[in-house]
C-alpha positions in Angstrom: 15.5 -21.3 -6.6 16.5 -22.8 -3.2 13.8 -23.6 -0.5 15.0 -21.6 2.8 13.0 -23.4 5.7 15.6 -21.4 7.9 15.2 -18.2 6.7 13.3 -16.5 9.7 12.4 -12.8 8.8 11.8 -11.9 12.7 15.4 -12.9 13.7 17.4 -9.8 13.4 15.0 -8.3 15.3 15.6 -10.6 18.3 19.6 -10.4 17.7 19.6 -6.6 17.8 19.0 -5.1 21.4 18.1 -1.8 22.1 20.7 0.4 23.5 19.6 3.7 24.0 16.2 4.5 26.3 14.2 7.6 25.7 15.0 10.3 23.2 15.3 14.2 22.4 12.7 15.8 20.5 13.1 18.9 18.4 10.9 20.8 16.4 11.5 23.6 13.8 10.8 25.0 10.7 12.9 25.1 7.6 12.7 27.3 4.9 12.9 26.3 1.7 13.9 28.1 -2.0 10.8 29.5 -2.5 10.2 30.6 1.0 8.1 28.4 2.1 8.5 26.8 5.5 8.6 23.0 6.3 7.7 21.4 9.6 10.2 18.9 11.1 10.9 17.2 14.0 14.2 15.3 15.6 14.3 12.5 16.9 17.4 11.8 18.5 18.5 8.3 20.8 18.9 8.8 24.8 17.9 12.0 27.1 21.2 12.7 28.2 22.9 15.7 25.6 26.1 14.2 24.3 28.3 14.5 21.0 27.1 11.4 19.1 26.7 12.3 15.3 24.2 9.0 14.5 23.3 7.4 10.8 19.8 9.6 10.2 16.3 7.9 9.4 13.9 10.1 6.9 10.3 10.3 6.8 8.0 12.5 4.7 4.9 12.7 5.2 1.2 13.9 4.2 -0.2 12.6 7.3 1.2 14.7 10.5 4.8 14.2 11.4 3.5 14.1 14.6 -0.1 14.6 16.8 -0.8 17.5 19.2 -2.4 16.4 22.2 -5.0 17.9 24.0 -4.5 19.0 27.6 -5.4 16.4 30.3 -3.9 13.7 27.7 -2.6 10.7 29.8 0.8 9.8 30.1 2.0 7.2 27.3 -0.7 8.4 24.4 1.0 7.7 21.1 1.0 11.1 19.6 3.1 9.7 16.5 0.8 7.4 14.9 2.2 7.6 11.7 6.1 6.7 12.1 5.9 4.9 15.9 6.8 1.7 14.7 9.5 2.6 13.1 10.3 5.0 16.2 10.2 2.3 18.1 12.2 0.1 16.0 15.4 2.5 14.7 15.7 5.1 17.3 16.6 3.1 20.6 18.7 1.2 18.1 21.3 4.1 17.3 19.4 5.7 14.8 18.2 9.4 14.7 15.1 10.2 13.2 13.8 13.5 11.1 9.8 13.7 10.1 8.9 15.6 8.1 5.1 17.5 7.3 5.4 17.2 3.2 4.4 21.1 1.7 0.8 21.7 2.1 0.5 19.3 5.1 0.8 19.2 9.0 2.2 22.0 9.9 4.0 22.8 7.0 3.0 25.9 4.9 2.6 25.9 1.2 -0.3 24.1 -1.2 -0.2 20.5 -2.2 -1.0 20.8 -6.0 -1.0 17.0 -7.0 -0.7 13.9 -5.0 3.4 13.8 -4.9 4.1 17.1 -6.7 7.6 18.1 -8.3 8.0 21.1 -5.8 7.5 18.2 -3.2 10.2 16.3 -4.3 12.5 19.3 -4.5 11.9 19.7 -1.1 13.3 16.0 -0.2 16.6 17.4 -1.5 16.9 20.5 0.4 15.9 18.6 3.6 18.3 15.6 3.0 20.8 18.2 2.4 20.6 20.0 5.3 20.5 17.3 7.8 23.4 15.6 6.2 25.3 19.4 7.3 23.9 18.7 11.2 26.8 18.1 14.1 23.9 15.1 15.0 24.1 13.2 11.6 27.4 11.2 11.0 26.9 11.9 7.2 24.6 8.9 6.8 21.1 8.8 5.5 18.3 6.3 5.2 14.4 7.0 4.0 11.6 4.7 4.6 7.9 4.2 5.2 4.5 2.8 3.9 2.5 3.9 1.3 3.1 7.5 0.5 6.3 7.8 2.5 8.0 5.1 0.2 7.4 6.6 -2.5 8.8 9.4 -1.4 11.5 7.4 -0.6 12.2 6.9 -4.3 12.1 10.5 -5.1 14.1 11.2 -2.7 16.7 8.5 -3.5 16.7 9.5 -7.5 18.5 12.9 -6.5 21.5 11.0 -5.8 22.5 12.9 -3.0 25.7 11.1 -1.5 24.0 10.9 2.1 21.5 9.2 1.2 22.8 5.1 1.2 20.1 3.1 1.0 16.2 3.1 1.2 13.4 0.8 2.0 10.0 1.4 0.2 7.5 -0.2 1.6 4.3 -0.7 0.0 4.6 1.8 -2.2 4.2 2.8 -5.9 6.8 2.7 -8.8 3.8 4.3 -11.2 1.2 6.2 -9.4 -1.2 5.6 -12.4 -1.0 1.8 -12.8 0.3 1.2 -9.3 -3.0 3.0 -7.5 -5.1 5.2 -9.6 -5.9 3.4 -12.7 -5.1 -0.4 -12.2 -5.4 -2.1 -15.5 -6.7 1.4 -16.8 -9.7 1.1 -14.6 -10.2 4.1 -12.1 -10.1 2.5 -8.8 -12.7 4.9 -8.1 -13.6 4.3 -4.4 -9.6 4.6 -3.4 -10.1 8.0 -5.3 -12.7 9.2 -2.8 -12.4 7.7 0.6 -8.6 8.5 0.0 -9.4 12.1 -1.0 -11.8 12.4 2.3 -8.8 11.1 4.4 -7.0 14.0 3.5 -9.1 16.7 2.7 -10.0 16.0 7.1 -6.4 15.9 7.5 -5.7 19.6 5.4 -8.8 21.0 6.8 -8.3 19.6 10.8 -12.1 18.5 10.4 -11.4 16.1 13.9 -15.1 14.4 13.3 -14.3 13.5 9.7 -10.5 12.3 10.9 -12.1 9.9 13.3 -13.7 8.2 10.7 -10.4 6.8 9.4 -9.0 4.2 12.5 -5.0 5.5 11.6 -6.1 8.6 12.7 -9.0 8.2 15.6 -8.1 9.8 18.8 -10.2 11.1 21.6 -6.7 13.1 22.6 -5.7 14.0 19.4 -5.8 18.0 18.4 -4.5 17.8 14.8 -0.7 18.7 13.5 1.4 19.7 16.4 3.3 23.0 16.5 7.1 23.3 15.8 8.6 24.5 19.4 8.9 27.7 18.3 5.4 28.6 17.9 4.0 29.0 21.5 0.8 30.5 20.9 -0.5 28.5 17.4 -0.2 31.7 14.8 1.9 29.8 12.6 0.1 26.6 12.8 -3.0 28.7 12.2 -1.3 30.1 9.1 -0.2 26.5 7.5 -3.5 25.0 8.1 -5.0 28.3 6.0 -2.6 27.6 3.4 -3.8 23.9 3.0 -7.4 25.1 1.8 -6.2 25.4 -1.7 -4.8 22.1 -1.6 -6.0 19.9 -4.7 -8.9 17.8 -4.6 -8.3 14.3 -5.0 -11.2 13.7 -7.2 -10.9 16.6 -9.4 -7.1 15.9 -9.7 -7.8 12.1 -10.3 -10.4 12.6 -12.9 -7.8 14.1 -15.3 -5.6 11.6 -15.9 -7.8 8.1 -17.9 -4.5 7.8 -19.5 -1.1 7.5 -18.7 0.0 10.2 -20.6 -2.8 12.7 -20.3 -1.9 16.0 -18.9 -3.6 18.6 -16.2 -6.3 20.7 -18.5 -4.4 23.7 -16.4 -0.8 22.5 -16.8 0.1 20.3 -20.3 3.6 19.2 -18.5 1.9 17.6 -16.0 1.0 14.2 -16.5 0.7 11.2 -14.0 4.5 10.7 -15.2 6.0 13.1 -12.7 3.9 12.3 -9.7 5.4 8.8 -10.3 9.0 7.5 -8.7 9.7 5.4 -12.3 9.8 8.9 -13.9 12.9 9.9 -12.0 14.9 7.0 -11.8 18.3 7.0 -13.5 21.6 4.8 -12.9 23.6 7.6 -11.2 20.8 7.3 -8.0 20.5 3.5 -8.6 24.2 2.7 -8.7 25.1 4.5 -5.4 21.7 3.7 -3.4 20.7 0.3 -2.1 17.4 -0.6 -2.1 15.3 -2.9 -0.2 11.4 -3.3 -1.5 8.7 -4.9 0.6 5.2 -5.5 -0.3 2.9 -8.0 0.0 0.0 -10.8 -1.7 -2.7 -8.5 -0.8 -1.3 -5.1 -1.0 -3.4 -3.7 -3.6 -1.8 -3.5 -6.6 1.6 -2.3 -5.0 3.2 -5.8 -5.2 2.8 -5.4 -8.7 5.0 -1.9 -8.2 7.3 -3.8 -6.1 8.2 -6.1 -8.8 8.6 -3.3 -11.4 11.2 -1.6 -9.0 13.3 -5.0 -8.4 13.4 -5.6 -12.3 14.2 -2.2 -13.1 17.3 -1.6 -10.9 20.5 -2.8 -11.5 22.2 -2.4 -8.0 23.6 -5.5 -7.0 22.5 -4.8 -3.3 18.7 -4.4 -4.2 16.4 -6.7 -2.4 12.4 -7.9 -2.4 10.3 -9.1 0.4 6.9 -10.5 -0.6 4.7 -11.1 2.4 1.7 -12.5 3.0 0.6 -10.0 4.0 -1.9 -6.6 3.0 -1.0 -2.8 2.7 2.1 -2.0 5.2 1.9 -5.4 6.7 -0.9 -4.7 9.2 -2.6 -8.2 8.9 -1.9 -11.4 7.4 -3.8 -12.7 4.4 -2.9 -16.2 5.0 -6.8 -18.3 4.9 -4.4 -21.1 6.2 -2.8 -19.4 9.1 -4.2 -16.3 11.1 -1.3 -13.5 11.8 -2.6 -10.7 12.9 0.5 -8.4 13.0 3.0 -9.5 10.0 4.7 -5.9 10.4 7.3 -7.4 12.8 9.0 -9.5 9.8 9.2 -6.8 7.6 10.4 -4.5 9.7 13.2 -7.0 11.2 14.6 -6.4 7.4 14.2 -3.0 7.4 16.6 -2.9 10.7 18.9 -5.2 9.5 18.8 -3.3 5.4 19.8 -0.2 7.4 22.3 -2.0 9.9 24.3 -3.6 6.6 24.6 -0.2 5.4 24.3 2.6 7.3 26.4 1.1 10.5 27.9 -1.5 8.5 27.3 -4.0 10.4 27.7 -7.9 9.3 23.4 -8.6 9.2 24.7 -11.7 6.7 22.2 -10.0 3.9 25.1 -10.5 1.7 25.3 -14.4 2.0 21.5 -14.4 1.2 19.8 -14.8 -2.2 17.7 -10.9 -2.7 14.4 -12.1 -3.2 12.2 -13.8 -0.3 9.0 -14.6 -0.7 5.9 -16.5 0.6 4.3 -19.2 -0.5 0.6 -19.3 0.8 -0.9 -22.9 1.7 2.4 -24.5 2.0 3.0 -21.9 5.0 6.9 -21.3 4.2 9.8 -18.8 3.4 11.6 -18.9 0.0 14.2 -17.3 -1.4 15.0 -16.9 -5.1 18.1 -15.0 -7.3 15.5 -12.8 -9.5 11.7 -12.5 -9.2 9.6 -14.1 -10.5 12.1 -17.1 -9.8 13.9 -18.5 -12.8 12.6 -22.3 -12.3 9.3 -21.7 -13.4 7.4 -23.1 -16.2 4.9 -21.9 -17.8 1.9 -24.2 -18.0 -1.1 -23.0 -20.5 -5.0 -24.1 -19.7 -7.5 -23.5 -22.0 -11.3 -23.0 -22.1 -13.1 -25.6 -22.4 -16.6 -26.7 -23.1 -18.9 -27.4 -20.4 -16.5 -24.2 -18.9 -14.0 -26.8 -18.1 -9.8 -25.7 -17.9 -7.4 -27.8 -19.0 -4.2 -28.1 -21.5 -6.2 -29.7 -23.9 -5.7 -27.4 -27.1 -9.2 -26.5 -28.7 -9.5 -28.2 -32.0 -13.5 -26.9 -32.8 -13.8 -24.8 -35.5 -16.4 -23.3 -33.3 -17.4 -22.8 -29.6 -17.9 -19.6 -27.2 -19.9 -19.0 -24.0 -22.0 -15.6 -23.8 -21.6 -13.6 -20.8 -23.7 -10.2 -19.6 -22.1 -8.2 -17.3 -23.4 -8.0 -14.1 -23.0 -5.0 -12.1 -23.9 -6.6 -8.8 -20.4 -8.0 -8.9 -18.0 -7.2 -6.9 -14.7 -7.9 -3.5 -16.7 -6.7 -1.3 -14.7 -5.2 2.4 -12.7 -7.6 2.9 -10.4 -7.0 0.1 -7.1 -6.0 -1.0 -8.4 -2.6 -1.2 -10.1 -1.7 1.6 -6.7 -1.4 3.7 -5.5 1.1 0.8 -8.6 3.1 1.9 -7.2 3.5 6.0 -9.4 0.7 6.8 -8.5 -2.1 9.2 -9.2 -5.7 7.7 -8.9 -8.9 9.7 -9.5 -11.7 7.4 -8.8 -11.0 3.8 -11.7 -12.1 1.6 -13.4 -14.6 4.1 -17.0 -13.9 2.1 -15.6 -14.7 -1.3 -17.2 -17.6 -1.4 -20.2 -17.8 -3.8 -19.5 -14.4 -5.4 -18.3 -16.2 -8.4 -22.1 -17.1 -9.3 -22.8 -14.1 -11.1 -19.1 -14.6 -12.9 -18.4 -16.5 -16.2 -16.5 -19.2 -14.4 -14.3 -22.3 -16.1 -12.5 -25.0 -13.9 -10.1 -27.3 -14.1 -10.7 -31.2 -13.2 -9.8 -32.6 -9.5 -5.8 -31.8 -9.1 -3.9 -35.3 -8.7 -0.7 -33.4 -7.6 0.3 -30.4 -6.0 0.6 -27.4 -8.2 2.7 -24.3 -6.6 1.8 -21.0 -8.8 4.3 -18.6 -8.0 4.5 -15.6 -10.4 2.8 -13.2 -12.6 -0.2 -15.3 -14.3 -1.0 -14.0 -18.4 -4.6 -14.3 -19.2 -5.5 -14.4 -22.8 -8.9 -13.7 -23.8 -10.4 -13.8 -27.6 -13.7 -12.0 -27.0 -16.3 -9.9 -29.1 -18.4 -7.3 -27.0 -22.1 -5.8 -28.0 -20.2 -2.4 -26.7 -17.0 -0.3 -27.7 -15.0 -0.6 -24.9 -15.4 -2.5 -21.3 -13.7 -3.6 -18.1 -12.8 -7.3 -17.4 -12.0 -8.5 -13.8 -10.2 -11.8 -13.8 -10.2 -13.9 -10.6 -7.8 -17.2 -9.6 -9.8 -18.9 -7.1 -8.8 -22.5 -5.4 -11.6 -24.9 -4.9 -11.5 -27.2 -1.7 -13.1 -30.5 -1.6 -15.9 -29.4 -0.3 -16.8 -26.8 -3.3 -15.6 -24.1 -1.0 -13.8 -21.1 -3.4 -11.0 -19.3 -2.1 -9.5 -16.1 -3.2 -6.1 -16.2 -5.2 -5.4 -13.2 -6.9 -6.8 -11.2 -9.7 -6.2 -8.9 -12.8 -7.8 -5.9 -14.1 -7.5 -4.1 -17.8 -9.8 -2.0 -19.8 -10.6 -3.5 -23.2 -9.1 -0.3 -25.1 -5.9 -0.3 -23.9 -5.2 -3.8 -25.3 -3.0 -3.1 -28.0 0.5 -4.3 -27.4 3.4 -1.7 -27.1 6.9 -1.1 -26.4 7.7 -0.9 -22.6 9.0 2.5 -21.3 12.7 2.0 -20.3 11.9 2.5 -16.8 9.0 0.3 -16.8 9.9 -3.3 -17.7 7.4 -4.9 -19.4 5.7 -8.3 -17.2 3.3 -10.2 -19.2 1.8 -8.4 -22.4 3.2 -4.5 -22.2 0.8 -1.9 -22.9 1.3 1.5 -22.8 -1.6 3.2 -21.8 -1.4 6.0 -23.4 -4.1 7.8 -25.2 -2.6 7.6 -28.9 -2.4 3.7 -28.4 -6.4 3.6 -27.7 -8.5 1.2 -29.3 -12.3 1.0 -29.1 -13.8 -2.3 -29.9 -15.8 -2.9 -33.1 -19.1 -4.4 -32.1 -19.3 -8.1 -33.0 -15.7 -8.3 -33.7 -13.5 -10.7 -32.1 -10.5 -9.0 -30.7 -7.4 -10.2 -28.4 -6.9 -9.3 -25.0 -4.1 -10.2 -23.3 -3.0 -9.1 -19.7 -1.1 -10.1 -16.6 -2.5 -10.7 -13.4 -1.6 -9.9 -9.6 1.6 -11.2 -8.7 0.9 -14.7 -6.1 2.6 -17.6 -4.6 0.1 -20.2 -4.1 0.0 -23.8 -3.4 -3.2 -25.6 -4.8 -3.1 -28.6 -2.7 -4.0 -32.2 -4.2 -7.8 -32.8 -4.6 -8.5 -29.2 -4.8 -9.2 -27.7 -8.9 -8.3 -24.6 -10.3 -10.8 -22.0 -11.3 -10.9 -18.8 -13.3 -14.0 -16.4 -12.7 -14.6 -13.8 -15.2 -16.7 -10.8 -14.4 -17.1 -7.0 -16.2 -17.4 -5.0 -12.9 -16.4 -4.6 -9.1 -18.7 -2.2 -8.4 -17.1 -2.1 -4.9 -14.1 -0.5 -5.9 -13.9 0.5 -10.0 -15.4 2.6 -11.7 -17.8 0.8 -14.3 -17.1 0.8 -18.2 -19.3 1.5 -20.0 -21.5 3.5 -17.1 -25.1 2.8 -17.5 -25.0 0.6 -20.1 -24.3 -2.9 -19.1 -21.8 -5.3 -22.0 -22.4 -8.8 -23.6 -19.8 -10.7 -24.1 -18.8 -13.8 -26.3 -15.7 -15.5 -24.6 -14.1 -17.9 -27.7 -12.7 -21.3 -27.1 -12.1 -22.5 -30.6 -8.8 -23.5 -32.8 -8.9 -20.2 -34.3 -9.1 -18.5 -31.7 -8.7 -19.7 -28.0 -9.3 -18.1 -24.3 -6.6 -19.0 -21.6 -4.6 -18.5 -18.8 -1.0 -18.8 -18.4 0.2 -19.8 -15.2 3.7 -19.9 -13.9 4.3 -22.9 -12.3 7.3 -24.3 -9.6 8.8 -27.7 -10.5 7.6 -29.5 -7.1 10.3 -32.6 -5.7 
């Protein structure tokens, strides 16, 4: 690992000056295999016509390629929310741009039948194909966006169409199931709705319920603009009917408690195929470069992020992990307020696409692939792999007195008895409320005291600084009064002053604990378990059973004088659904020589 004070992510950006002003906009409909017909628009640089052919920029989206405004709208209103920064970025850079309504969306006809469906993704190829034909598109292709559009970025790429030359996902899933839906096995049930009421008001044009989401809030906004074509509305009228068949989220969501089951309507469709890992193969990964951004507090997407780095094999792939939340819309720094982080990452994206789509010298190439943040010590670092090879692993185990340290139990007995309490939870100012379209500020600024109603063990004063950077393993030997619960796992820094902070977190449901074999496309990080239903295992009553499990991916520097401190709880009833539901567990966490609780944290030698 090598320390890169220098490494400012912002400086492309200032390097690179726009050279086009203004921009052609077209709008048409494109019909695909099956006859349905997909909304997109053109972006191309300048207002003057000319003969440029220009490297292309994709974007599919769920949520309107573009905004129609309502007459009397003022000069200036943004009526593409959902790609303008990247508009803004690429387009007066030399870059054309081509959104895209996904089917069942916008103005697009068809039915969305899943979140990320297979006829979806065979969509991306038709698309791709056919702007790679167009007298505007030198033959070069780039996909990117947040969230649902880098995903799609993924499927796209795993066609392996020769246009397409690199991508950049950004905060964006690698497996649907673990990634967003079922973190740790555990519904992330409020995602599940407020998610599902974002776009059921986006398929149903429902402008009251819309405005309730702040992405999507405007007093000049008239849902899904028209393609040019369609003068009088009949064909936007005629999508938007199509999208009341559209799945419901919930219904949909509800289906899949494990990784492998299927639709009750469909048995070959399982979470597997709405997920970007599913497709991947070494044809796609060989000729596409990828560059992955997430961030700290980006749900559990970093998490995704760092199972797409291992995964690939490209010797041009890349990681960028920000502190930052989901898309980079605020910091989540406690020790520095940024409110717009988006700038760095998209400085990469520009220069990712410069390197290899205009081949331009960006000196990517004379950089290590993996930069990251280190929170507290307020710096830039870059690494060869992630997590970075330097490491060491340093185990602390529970204590007596619910002390941490590396002393290794030597009781024959010793446990501490937890209920579960169902009043615990992150509260708004999480890592999940941005995943839910919801602006947040200041990431976790009440966490402070929540860990009262948590089984909580800490380490003594720290004499030394201790950087965790890395995937933490928490090992728990625990017997429950119920078959099955949900653990939530909190790394918390403790100031001088007794103030906690938030560090990161796990999540696992207790059946899914038995160890497995990673898929091939899923390298394993920490303990691998499958999650599958034929690897269940309920909990005997008054057993004491293993449970092992990795937590949030961080880089944190606990400062000298501050202590360590994991919190334990069996709900966030904020976000998760609760297991068992209505019944509330009891607990016995062991700390004994036969059979010890602890965490595993990676650690970075300090000089």
């Amino acid at each position: 690992m090598a320390n890169t004070p220098l490494f400012k992510p912002e400086s492309w950006l200032e390097k690179r000056s726009p050279s086009y002003e203004g921009q052609r906009l077209i709008s048409r409909y494109l019909t695909m295999r099956d006859g349905i017909d997909i909304a997109i628009d053109i972006h191309l640089p300048g207002i003057q016509e000319d003969d440029n052919r220009f490297p292309v920029i994709a974007f599919f989206t769920p949520y309107y390629r573009r905004m129609k405004l309502k007459p009397g709208a003022p000069e200036g209103v943004e009526d593409c929310p959902n790609i303008a920064v990247f508009r803004s970025l690429l387009l007066s850079r030399g870059y054309a741009l081509a959104a895209v309504d996904v089917r069942g969306s916008g103005a697009s006809f068809g039915v969305r039948t899943g979140l990320r469906s297979p006829k979806e993704r065979g969509d991306y190829l038709e698309i791709i194909d056919w702007v790679s034909q167009q007298d505007w598109c030198n033959g070069a292709i780039g996909i990117t966006g947040i969230s649902y559009l880098g995903a799609a970025a993924d499927f796209t790429a795993s066609w392996a169409h020769p246009a397409v030359k690199a991508i950049v996902p950004h905060s964006s899933v690698w497996d649907t199931w673990s990634n967003q839906l079922y973190p740790g096995g555990v519904m992330c049930r409020r995602l599940v709705k407020e998610y599902g009421n974002l776009m059921d008001a986006l398929d149903d044009n429902a402008a009251e319920d819309r405005d309730k989401f702040p992405y999507f809030k405007g007093e000049h906004y008239d849902g899904p603009a028209p393609v040019d074509g369609d003068t009088n509305g009949r064909q936007l009228k005629a999508a938007l009917e199509d999208h009341t068949a559209n799945f419901d989220m919930a219904d949909f969501v509800h289906q899949f408690p494990f990784r492998d089951r299927p639709l009750h309507t469909d048995p070959d469709f399982s979470s597997a195929i709405i997920s970007p890992y599913y497709y991947a193969n070494r044809k796609a990964d060989h000729q596409t470069a990828v560059y992955t951004i997430s961030g700290w507090m980006d749900g559990h997407y970093a998490r995704g992020a760092a199972l797409r780095y291992e995964w690939q094999q490209n010797p041009q792939k890349r990681l960028m992990l920000g502190a930052w939340d989901h898309g980079g819309r605020s910091g989540s720094s406690p020790y520095r307020h940024e409110p717009q982080p988006q700038s760095k990452a998209l400085s990469e994206t520009l220069r990712f696409f410069d390197e290899h789509l205009m081949d331009l010298d960006t000196g990517l190439r004379n950089e290590l692939p993996v930069h990251y943040y280190t929170v507290g010590e307020e710096r830039w670092k870059s690494a060869s792999e992630w997590p970075p090879a330097s490491t060491q692993w340093r185990t602390l185990y529970f204590q007596e007195g619910h002390k941490l340290s590396e002393a290794t139990p030597n009781a024959l007995h010793g446990s501490d008895r937890y209920v579960g309490d169902y009043r615990c939870g992150t509260g708004n100012q999480s890592r999940y409320n941005r995943l839910y379209a919801q602006n947040v500020e200041h990431y976790y600024a009440d966490w402070h005291g929540r860990d009262e109603r948590m089984l909580c063990y800490t380490t003594d004063t720290l004499t030394a600084d201790m950087e965790l950077t890395g995937h933490p393993v928490i090992r728990l030997n625990l017997q429950s009064d119920t078959q099955d619960c949900a653990l939530f796992v909190y790394i918390e820094d403790i100031d001088e002053n007794g103030r906690a902070a938030y560090v990161t977190e796990g999540v696992f449901r207790a059946l899914h604990r038995r160890i497995a074999e990673s898929h091939p496309n899923l390298p394993a990080i920490g303990p691998n378990h499958s999650f599958n239903e034929r690897d269940a295992r309920y909990l005997i009553p008054g057993e004491c059973s293993e449970i092992a499990f990795d937590l949030l991916p961080t880089s944190w520097l606990f400062k000298a004088g501050h202590r360590l401190r994991i919190a334990i709880a069996l709900a966030d009833s904020d976000h998760f659904s609760r297991i068992p539901d209505g019944v509330i567990p009891t607990i016995d966490i062991h700390r004994n020589a036969l059979h010890a609780s602890a965490i595993e944290l990676p650690i970075m030698p300090r000089s």
